[in-house]
PLY file of the C-alpha trace (Angstrom):
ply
format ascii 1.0
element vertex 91
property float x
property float y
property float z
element edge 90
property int vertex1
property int vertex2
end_header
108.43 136.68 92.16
109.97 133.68 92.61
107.56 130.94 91.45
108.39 129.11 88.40
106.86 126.27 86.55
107.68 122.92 85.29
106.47 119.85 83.12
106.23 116.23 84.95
108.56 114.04 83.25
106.77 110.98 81.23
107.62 108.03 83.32
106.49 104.35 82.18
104.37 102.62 85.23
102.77 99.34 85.28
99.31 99.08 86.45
95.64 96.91 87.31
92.34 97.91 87.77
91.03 96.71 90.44
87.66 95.22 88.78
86.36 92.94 91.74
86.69 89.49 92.88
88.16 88.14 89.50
91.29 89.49 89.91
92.42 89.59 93.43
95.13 86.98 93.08
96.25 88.46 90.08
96.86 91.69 91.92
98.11 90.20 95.60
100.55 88.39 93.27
101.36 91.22 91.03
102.52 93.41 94.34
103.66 90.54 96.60
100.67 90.91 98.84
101.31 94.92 99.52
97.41 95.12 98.19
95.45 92.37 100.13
91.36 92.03 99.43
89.55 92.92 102.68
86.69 90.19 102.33
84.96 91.38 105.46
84.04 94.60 103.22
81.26 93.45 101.14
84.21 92.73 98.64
84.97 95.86 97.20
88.42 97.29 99.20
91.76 96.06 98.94
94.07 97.72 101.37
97.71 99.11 99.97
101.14 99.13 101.76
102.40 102.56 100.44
105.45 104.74 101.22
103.03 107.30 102.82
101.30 104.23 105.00
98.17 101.50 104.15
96.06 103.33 102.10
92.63 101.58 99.97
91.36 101.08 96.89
87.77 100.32 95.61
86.21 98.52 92.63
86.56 100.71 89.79
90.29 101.79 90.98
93.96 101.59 89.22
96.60 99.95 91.05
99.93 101.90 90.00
103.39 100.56 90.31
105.66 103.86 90.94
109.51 103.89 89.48
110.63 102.87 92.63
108.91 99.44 92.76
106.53 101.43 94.92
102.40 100.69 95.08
99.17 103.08 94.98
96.07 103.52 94.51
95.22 105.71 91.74
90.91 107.10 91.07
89.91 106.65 87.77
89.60 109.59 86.79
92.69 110.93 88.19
93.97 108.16 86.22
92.64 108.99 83.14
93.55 112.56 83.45
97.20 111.89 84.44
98.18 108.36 82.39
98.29 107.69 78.50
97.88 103.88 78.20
100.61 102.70 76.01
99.73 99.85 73.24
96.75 97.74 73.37
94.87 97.76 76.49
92.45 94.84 77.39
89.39 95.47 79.39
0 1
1 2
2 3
3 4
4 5
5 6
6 7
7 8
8 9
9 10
10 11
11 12
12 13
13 14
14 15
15 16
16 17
17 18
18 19
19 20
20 21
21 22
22 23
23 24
24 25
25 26
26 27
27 28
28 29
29 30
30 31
31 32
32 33
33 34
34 35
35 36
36 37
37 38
38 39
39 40
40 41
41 42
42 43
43 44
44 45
45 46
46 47
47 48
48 49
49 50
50 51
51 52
52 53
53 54
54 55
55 56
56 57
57 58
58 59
59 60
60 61
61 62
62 63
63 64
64 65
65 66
66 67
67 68
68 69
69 70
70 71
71 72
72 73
73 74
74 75
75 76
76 77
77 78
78 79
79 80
80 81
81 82
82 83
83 84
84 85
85 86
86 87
87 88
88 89
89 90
């Protein structure tokens, strides 16, 4: 049998969540406008420029910076099954 198994690697990222409104700049600056707020959407997509192609993110999602400098949208709870926050995190 030749399948094996192996352990991800613990990798620092940076990250947002993507709360609404309030922090759209924050983010469009953060990632040099590869996530841009789609206002004709009732407010509550941003679109991503990722290596696999423009993918979105709703209210509630994390915005992940990869190792590579690379954006993403990231589910919360894939997020909070996959990420340990590191220090203090404000909410």
């Amino acid at each position: 049998m030749s399948v094996k198994k192996a352990r991800k690697k613990p990798v620092k990222i940076e990250f947002i969540q993507f709360k609404d409104i309030v922090n759209v700049d924050e983010i469009e600056t953060w990632t040099n406008l590869r996530a841009v707020y789609d206002y004709g959407n009732d407010g509550k997509m941003m679109y991503i420029d990722t290596l696999e192609g423009v993918m979105s993110a709703n209210i509630g999602d994390y915005i992940v910076k990869g190792v590579n400098g690379e954006f993403y949208p990231v589910k919360p709870d894939i997020f909070e099954e996959t990420y340990e926050v590191l220090g203090k995190w404000m909410t």
